[in-house]
One Martini backbone bead per residue (centre of mass of N, CA, C, O) as a GRO file, in nm:
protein
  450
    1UNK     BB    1  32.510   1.067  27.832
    2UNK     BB    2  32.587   1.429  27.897
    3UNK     BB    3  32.343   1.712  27.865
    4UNK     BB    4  32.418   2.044  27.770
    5UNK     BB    5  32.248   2.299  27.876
    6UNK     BB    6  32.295   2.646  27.843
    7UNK     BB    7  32.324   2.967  27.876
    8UNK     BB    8  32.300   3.256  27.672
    9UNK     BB    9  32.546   3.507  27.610
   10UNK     BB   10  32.411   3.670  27.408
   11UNK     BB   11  32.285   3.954  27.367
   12UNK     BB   12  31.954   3.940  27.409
   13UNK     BB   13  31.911   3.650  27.409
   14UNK     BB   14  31.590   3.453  27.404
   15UNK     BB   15  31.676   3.140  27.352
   16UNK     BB   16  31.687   2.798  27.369
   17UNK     BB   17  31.792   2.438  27.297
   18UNK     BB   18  31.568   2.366  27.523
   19UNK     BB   19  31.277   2.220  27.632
   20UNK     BB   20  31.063   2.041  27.809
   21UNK     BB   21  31.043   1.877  27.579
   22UNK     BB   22  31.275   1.786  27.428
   23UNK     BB   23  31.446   1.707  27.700
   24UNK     BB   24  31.253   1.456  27.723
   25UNK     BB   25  31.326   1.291  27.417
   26UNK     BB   26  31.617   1.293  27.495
   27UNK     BB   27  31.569   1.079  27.764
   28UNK     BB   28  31.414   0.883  27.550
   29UNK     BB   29  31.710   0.829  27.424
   30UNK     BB   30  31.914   0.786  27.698
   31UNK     BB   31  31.951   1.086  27.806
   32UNK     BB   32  32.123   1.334  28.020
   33UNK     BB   33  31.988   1.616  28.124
   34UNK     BB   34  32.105   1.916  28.140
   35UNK     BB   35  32.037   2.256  28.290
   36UNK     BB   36  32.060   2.585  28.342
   37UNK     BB   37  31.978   2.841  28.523
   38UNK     BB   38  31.781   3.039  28.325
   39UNK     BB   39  31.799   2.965  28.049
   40UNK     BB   40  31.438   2.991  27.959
   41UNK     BB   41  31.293   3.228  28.041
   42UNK     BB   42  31.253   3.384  27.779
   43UNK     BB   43  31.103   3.130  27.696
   44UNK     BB   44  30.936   3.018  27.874
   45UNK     BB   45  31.133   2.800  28.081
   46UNK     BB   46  31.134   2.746  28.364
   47UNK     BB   47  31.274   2.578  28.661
   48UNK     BB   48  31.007   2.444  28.729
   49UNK     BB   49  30.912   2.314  28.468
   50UNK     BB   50  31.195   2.124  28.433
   51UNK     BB   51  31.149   1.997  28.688
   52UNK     BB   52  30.844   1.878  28.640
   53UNK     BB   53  30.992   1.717  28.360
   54UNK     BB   54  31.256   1.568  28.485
   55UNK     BB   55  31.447   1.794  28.491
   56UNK     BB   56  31.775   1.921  28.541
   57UNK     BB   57  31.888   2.228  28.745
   58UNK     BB   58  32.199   2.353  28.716
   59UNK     BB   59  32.535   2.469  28.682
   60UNK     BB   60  32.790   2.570  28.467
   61UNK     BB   61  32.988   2.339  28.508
   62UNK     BB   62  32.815   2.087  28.438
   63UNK     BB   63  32.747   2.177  28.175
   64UNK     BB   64  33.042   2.230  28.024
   65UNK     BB   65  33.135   1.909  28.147
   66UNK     BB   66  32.987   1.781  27.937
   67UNK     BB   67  32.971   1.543  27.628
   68UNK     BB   68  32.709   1.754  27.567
   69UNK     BB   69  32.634   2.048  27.383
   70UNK     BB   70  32.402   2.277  27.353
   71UNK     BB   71  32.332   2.541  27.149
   72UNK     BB   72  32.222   2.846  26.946
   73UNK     BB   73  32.532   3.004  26.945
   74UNK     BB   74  32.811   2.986  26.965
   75UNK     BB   75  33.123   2.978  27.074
   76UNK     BB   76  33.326   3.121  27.240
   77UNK     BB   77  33.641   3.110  27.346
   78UNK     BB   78  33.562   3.056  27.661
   79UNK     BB   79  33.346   2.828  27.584
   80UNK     BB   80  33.550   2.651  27.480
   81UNK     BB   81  33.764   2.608  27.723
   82UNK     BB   82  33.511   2.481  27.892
   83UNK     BB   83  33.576   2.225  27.707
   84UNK     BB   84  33.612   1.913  27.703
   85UNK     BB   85  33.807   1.708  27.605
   86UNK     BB   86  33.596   1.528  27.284
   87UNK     BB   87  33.356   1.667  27.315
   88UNK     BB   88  33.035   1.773  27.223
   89UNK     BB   89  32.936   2.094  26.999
   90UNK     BB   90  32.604   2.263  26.908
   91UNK     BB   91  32.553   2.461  26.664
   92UNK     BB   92  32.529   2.769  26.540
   93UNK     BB   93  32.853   2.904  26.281
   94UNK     BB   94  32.925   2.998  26.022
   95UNK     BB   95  33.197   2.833  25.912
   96UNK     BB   96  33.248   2.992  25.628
   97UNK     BB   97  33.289   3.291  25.816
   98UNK     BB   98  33.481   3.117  26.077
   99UNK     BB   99  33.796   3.043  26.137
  100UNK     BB  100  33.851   3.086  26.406
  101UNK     BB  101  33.634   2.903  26.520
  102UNK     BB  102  33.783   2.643  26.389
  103UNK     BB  103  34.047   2.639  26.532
  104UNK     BB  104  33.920   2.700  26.838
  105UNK     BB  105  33.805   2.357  26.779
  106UNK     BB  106  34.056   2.192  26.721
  107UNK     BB  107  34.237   2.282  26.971
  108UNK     BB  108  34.047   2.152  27.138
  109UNK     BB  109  33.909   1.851  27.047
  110UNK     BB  110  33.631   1.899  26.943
  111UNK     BB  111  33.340   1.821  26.843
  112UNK     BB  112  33.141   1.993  26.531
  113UNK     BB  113  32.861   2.108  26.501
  114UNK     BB  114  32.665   2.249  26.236
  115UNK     BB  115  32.296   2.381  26.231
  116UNK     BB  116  32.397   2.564  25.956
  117UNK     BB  117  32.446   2.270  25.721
  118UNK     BB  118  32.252   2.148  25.655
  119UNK     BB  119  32.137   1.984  25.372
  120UNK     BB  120  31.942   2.009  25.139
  121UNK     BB  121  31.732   1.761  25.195
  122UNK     BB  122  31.465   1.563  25.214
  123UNK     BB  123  31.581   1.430  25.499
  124UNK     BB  124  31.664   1.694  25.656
  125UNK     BB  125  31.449   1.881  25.731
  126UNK     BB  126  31.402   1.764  26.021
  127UNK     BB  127  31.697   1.964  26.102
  128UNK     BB  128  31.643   2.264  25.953
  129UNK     BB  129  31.665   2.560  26.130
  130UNK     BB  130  31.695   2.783  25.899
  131UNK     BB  131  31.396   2.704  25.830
  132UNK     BB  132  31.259   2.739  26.082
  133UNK     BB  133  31.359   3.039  26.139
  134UNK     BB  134  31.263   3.204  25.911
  135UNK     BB  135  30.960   3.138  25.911
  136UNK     BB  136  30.951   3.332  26.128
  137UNK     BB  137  31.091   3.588  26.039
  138UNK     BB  138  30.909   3.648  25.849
  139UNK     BB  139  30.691   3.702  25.986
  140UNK     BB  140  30.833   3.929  26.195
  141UNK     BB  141  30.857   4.132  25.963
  142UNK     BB  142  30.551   4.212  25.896
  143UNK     BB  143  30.496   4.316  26.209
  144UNK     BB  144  30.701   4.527  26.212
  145UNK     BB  145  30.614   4.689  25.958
  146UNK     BB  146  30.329   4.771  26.079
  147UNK     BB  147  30.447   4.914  26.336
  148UNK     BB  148  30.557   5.134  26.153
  149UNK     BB  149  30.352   5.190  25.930
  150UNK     BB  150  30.049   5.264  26.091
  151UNK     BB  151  29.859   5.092  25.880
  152UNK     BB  152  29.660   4.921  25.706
  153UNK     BB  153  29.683   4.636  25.493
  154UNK     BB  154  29.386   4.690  25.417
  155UNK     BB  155  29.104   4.729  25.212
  156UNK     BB  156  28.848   5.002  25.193
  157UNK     BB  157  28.489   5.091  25.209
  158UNK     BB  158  28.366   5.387  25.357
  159UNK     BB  159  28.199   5.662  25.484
  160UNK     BB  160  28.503   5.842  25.437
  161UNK     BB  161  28.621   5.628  25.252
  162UNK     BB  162  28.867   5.550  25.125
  163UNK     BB  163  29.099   5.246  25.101
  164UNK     BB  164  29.425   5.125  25.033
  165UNK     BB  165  29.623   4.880  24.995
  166UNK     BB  166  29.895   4.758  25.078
  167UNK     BB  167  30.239   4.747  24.957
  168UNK     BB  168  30.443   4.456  24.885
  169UNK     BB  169  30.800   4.388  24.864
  170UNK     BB  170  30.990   4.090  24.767
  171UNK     BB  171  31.290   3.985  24.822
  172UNK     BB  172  31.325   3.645  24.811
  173UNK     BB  173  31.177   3.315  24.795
  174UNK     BB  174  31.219   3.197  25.065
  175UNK     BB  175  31.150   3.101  25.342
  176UNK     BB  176  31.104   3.443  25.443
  177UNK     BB  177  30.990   3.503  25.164
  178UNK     BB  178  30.705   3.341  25.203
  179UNK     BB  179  30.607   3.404  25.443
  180UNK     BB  180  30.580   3.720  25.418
  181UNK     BB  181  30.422   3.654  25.239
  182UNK     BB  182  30.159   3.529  25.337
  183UNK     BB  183  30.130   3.741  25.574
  184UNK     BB  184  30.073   3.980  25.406
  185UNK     BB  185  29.810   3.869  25.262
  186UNK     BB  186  29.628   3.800  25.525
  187UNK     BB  187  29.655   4.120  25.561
  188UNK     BB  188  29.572   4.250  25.262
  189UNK     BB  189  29.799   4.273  25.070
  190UNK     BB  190  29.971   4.358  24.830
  191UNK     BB  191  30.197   4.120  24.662
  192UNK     BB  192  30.558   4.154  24.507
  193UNK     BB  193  30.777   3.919  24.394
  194UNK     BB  194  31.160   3.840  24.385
  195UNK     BB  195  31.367   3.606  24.197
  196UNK     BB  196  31.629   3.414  24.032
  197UNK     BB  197  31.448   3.180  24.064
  198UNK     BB  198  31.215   3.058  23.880
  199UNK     BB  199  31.084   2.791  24.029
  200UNK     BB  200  30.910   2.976  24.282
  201UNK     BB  201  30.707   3.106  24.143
  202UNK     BB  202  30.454   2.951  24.202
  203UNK     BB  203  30.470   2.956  24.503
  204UNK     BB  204  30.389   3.237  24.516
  205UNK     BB  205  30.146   3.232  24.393
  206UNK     BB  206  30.012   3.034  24.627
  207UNK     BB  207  30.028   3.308  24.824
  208UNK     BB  208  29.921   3.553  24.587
  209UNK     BB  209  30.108   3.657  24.496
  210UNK     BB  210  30.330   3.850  24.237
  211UNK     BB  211  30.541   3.774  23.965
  212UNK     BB  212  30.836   3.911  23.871
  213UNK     BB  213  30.950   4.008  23.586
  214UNK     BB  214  31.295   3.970  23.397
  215UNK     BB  215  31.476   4.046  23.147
  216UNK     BB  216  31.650   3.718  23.174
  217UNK     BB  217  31.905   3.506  23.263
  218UNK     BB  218  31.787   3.180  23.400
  219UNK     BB  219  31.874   2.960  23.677
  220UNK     BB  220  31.821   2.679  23.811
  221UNK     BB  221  31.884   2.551  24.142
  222UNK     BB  222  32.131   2.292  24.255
  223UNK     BB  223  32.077   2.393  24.611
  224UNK     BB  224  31.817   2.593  24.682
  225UNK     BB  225  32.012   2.818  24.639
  226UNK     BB  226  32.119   3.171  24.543
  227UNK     BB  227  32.306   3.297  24.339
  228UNK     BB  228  32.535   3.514  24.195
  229UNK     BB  229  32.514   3.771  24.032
  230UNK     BB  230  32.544   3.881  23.718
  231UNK     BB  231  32.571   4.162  23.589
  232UNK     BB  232  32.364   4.137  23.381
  233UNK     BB  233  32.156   4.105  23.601
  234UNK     BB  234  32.255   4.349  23.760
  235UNK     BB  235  32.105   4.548  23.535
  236UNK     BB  236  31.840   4.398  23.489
  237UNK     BB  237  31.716   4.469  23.829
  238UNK     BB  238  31.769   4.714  23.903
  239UNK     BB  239  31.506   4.891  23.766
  240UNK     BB  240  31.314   4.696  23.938
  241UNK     BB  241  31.398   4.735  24.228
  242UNK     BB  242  31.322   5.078  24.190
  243UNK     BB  243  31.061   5.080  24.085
  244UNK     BB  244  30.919   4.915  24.339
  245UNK     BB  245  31.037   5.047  24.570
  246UNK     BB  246  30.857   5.324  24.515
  247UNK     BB  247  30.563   5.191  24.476
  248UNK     BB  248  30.619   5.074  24.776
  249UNK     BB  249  30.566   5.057  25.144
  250UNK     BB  250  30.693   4.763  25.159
  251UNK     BB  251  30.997   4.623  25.233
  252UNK     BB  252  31.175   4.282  25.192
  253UNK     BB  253  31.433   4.157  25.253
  254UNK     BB  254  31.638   3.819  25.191
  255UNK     BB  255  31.905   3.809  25.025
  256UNK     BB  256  32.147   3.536  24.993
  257UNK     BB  257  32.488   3.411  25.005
  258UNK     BB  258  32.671   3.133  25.077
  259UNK     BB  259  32.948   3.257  25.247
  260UNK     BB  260  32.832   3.575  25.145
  261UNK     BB  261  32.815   3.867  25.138
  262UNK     BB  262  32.547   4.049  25.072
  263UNK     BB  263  32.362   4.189  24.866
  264UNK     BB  264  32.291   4.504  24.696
  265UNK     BB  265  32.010   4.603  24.591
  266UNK     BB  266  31.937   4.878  24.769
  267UNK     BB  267  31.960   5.214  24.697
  268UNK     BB  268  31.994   5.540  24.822
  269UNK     BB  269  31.857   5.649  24.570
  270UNK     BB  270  31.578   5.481  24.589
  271UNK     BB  271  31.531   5.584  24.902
  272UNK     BB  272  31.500   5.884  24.862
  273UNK     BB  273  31.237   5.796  24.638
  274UNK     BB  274  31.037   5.728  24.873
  275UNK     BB  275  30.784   5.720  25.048
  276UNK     BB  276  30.672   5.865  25.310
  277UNK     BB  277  30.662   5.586  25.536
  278UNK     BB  278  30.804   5.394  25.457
  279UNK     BB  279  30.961   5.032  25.506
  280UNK     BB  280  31.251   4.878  25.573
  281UNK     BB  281  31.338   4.503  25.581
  282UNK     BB  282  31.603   4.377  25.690
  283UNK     BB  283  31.734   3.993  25.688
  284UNK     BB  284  32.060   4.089  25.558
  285UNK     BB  285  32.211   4.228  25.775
  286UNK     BB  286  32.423   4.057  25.958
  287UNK     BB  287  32.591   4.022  25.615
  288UNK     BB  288  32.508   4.366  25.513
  289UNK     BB  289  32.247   4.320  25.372
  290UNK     BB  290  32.041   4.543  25.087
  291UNK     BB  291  32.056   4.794  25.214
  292UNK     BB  292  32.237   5.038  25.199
  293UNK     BB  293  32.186   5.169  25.470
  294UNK     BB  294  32.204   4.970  25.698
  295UNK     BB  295  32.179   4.890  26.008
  296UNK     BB  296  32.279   4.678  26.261
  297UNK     BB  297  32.022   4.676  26.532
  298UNK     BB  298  31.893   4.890  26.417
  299UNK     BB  299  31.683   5.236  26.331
  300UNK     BB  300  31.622   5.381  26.067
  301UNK     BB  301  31.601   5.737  25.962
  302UNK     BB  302  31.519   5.938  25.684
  303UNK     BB  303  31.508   6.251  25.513
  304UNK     BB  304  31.236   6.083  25.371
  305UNK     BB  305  31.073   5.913  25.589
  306UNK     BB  306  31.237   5.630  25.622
  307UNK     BB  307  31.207   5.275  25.762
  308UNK     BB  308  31.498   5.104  25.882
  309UNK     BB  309  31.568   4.748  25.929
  310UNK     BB  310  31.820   4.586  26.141
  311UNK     BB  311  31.742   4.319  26.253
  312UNK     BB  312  31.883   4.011  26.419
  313UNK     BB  313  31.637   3.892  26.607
  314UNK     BB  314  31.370   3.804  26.495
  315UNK     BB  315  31.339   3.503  26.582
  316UNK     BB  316  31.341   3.580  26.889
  317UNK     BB  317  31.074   3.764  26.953
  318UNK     BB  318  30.976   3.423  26.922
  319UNK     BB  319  31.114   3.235  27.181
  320UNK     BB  320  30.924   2.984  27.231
  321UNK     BB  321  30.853   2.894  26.919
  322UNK     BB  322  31.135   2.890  26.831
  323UNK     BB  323  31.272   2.695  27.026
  324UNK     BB  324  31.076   2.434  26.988
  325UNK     BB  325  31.196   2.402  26.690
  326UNK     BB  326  31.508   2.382  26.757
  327UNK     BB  327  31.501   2.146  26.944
  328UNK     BB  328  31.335   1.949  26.699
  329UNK     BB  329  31.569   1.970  26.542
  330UNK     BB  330  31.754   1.824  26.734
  331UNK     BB  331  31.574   1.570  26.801
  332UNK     BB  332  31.607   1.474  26.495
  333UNK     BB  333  31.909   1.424  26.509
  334UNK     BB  334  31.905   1.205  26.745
  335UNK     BB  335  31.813   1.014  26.604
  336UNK     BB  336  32.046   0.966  26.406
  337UNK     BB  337  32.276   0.971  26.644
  338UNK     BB  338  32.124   0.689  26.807
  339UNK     BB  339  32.031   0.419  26.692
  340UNK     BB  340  31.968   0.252  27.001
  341UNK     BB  341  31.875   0.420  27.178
  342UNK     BB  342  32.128   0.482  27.456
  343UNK     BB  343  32.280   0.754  27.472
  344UNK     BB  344  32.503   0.696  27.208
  345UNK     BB  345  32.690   0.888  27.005
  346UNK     BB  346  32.696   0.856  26.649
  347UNK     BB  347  32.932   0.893  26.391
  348UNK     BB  348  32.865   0.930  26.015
  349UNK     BB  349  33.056   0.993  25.722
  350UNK     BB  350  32.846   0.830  25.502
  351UNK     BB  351  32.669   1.040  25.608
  352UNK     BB  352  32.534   1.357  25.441
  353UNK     BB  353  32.482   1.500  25.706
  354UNK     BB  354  32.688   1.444  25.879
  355UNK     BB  355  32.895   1.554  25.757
  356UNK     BB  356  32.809   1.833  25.646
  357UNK     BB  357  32.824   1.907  25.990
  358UNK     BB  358  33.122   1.850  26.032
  359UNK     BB  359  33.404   2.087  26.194
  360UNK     BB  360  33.543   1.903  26.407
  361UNK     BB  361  33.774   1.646  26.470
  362UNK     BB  362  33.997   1.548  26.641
  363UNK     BB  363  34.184   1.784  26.575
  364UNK     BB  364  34.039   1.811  26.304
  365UNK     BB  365  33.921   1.955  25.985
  366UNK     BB  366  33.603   1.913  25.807
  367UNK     BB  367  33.631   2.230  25.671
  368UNK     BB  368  33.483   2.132  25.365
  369UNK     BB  369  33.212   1.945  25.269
  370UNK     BB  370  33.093   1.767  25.039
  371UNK     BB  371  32.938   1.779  24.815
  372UNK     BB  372  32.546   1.808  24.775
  373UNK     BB  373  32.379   1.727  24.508
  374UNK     BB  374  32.078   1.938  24.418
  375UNK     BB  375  31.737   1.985  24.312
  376UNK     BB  376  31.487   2.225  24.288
  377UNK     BB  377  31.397   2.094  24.040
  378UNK     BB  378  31.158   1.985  23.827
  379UNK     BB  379  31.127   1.680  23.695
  380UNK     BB  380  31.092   1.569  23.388
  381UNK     BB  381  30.856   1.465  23.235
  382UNK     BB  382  30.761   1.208  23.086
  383UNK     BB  383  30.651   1.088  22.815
  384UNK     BB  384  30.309   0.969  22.692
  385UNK     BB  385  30.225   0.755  22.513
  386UNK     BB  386  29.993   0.787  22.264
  387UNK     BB  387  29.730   0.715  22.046
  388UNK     BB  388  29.588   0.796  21.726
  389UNK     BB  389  29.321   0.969  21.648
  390UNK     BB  390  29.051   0.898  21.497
  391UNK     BB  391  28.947   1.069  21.206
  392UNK     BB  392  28.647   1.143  21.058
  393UNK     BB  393  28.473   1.160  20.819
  394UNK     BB  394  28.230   1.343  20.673
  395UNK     BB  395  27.905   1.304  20.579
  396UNK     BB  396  27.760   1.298  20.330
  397UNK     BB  397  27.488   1.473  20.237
  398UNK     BB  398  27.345   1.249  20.049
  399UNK     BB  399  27.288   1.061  20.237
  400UNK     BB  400  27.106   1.202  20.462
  401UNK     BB  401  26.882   1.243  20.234
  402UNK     BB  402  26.837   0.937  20.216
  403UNK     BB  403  26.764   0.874  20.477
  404UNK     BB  404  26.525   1.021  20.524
  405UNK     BB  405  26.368   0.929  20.305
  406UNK     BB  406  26.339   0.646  20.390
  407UNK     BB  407  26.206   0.705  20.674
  408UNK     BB  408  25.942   0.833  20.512
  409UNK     BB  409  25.861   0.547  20.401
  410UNK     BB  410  25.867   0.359  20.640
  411UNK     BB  411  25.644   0.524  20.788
  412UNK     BB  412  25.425   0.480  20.594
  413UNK     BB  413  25.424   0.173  20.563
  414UNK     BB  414  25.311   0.145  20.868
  415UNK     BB  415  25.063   0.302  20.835
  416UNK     BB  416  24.918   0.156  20.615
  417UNK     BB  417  24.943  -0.168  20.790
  418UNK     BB  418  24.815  -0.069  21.025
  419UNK     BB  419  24.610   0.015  21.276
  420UNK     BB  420  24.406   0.259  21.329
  421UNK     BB  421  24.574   0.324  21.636
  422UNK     BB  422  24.823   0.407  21.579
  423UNK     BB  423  24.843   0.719  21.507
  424UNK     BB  424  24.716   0.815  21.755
  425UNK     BB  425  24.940   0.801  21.917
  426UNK     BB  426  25.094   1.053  21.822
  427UNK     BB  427  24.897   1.265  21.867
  428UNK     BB  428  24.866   1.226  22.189
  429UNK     BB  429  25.142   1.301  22.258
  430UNK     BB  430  25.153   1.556  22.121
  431UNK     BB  431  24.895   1.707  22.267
  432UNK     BB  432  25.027   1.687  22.540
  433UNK     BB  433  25.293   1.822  22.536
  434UNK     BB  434  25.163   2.048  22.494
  435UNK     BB  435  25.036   2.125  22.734
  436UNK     BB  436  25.212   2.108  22.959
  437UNK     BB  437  25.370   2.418  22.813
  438UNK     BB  438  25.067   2.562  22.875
  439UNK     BB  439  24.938   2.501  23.085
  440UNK     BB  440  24.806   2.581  23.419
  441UNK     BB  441  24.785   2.482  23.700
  442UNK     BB  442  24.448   2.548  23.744
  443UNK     BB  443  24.380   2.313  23.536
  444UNK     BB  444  24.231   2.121  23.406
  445UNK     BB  445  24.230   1.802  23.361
  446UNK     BB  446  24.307   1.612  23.123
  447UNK     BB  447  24.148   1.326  22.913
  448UNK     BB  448  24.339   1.066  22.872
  449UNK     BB  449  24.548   0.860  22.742
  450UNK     BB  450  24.809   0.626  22.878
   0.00000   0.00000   0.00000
């Protein structure tokens, strides 16, 4: 079967669905891989690279009329029209957010894989691109703040005076809030974070930061994502968010909530309140935000000169590193759905991960794939029986005194029947001892029986 690579059609995107390494991977699976002429040039891949790689280099119908196409975001409507039918077509498309996408890759009759839908399990971790793109995405949320806020982002102390480390507050500690907070941490700033899930504290803490606690009522997630706050919840972090945000330099948000739009933490009255200078980067732009003010793809500066990032392409900033890894999670990915490693794509929906990832096949839809529940809470170690005990009663004084008495008669009667050399020797003994610990270093040696 013959996998087409094309060139990403979305303004600016500079990612590509398969690097020189990862299409040598997909051909030594059985598979004839076909590249558009230009697809990785911003990812540094260009055409004499896939060239020297034994990668082909062809024009854009020879891609699009292939078996299996692969690309970084969904297919335009132009571009499912493009797919013979049968083919199958992978990318990332936010399903759950996109029936008109799903329904115009049904009437094309075409297999689509969504790349952004496998589901958290451990099995499927490597072929998890959303875990890949954030990761990076985290890290370059950090690298935008620091370019923006002007200031290093270490405390010191120099003989012009202190310098006080940058305060950094992380909403949401999944893959780009851990990431956020790492990078945040290595560059020398205070990190504090919070999450609804209780369970990530420990995380926070172990990269450094310190977790923000709100008095409420927090529920363990049983899939891995944050879910929806209940009023109770968001009255109760309301002020918390406002604190926190007041008191920081540097505000990092990134809570979604899986098929809806983002919850808003931070309101516009908070960011009036903040210092001149301060820095917020909303990484949940594309899907509506975290922060009242937030244009997606902007950058906002508000009257009291507070700059808000709501970039949707964070994670294409870093194009080589972040295509490498979507590459490699899609390589994770046919390494499952190849088992003869033959060439020929075997989709089994008995397995939930392929299951999972599949929105559309033979002009069928079959999105949304049944739940898979998954616990990230850690499993309550069992009891480890343990034998009792026991505690001795402390010994009579009256004992104690009894044996010493004992002893001091046992040893005079030792003493009385022994050899007179017998107690010299406790004498000698004793009277080195004092030596040792009083003689200086340049004192002769004093002689004595050994």
């Amino acid at each position: 079967m013959r996998i087409g690579i094309p060139r990403e059609s979305r303004r600016g995107e500079t990612l590509v669905a398969a690097t020189t390494v990862t299409a040598a991977q997909l051909e030594a699976l059985g598979y004839d891989v076909v590249v558009e002429s230009g697809a990785g040039v911003a990812a540094d891949q260009t055409d004499a690279a896939f060239t020297a790689a034994g990668i082909r280099v062809t024009d854009a119908d020879e891609v699009w009329t292939s078996d299996i196409v692969i690309k970084v975001n969904a297919p335009t409507s132009a571009e499912i029209r493009r797919l013979r039918r049968g083919a199958t077509v992978i990318s990332l498309m936010a399903p759950g957010r996109s029936p008109k996408l799903i329904e115009e890759l049904r009437a094309q009759r075409v297999t689509a894989l969504a790349m952004d839908a496998v589901p958290r399990i451990s099995r499927a971790r490597a072929m998890d691109v959303l875990s890949s793109m954030a990761n990076v995405a985290g890290y370059r949320a950090v690298i935008e703040a620091a370019h923006e806020f002007g200031r290093q982002f270490t405390g010191q102390v120099t003989a012009a005076g202190k310098v006080p480390p940058a305060r950094v507050f992380v909403v949401g500690a999944g893959v780009a809030g851990l990431a956020a907070i790492g990078a945040a941490g290595a560059m020398g700033a205070i990190v504090r974070a919070f999450d609804v899930r209780p369970e990530v504290a420990e995380q926070v803490e172990s990269l450094g930061g310190e977790f923000v606690l709100v008095e409420m009522e927090q529920e363990v997630s049983s899939d891995g994502y944050a879910k929806e706050m209940t009023a109770e919840q968001e009255a109760a972090t309301a002020a918390m968010y406002d604190e926190e945000a007041r008191n920081a330099d540097i505000v990092i948000t990134t809570a979604l909530i899986p098929g809806r739009p983002a919850p808003q933490l931070i309101t516009a009255e908070t960011v009036a309140n903040m210092r001149a200078g301060s820095v917020l980067v909303d990484m949940a732009a594309a899907n509506g935000g975290n922060v009242a003010l937030t244009q997606a793809d902007e950058r906002v500066v508000t009257d009291n000169l507070v700059t808000i990032l709501g970039y949707t392409d964070t994670a294409s900033r870093l194009a080589a590193q972040t295509s490498q890894l979507f590459g490699t999670n899609i390589v994770n990915l046919f390494k499952l759905l190849t088992p003869g490693k033959d060439g020929e794509l075997v989709l089994d929906h008995e397995d939930v991960v392929q299951r999972g990832i599949t929105v559309t096949q033979e002009g069928e839809s079959l999105w949304p794939p049944p739940p898979v529940q998954v616990s990230a809470a850690p499993a309550a170690a069992a009891p480890v029986a343990r034998p009792e005990k026991v505690v001795k009663p402390p010994m009579d004084p009256r004992r104690k005194l009894f044996a010493a008495a004992l002893a001091v008669v046992l040893f005079g009667l030792a003493a009385a029947y022994s050899p007179p050399s017998f107690p010299g020797h406790f004498t000698v003994f004793r009277w080195r001892s004092s030596w040792a610990t009083t003689s200086s270093p340049t004192s002769p040696m004093p002689c004595t029986r050994l």
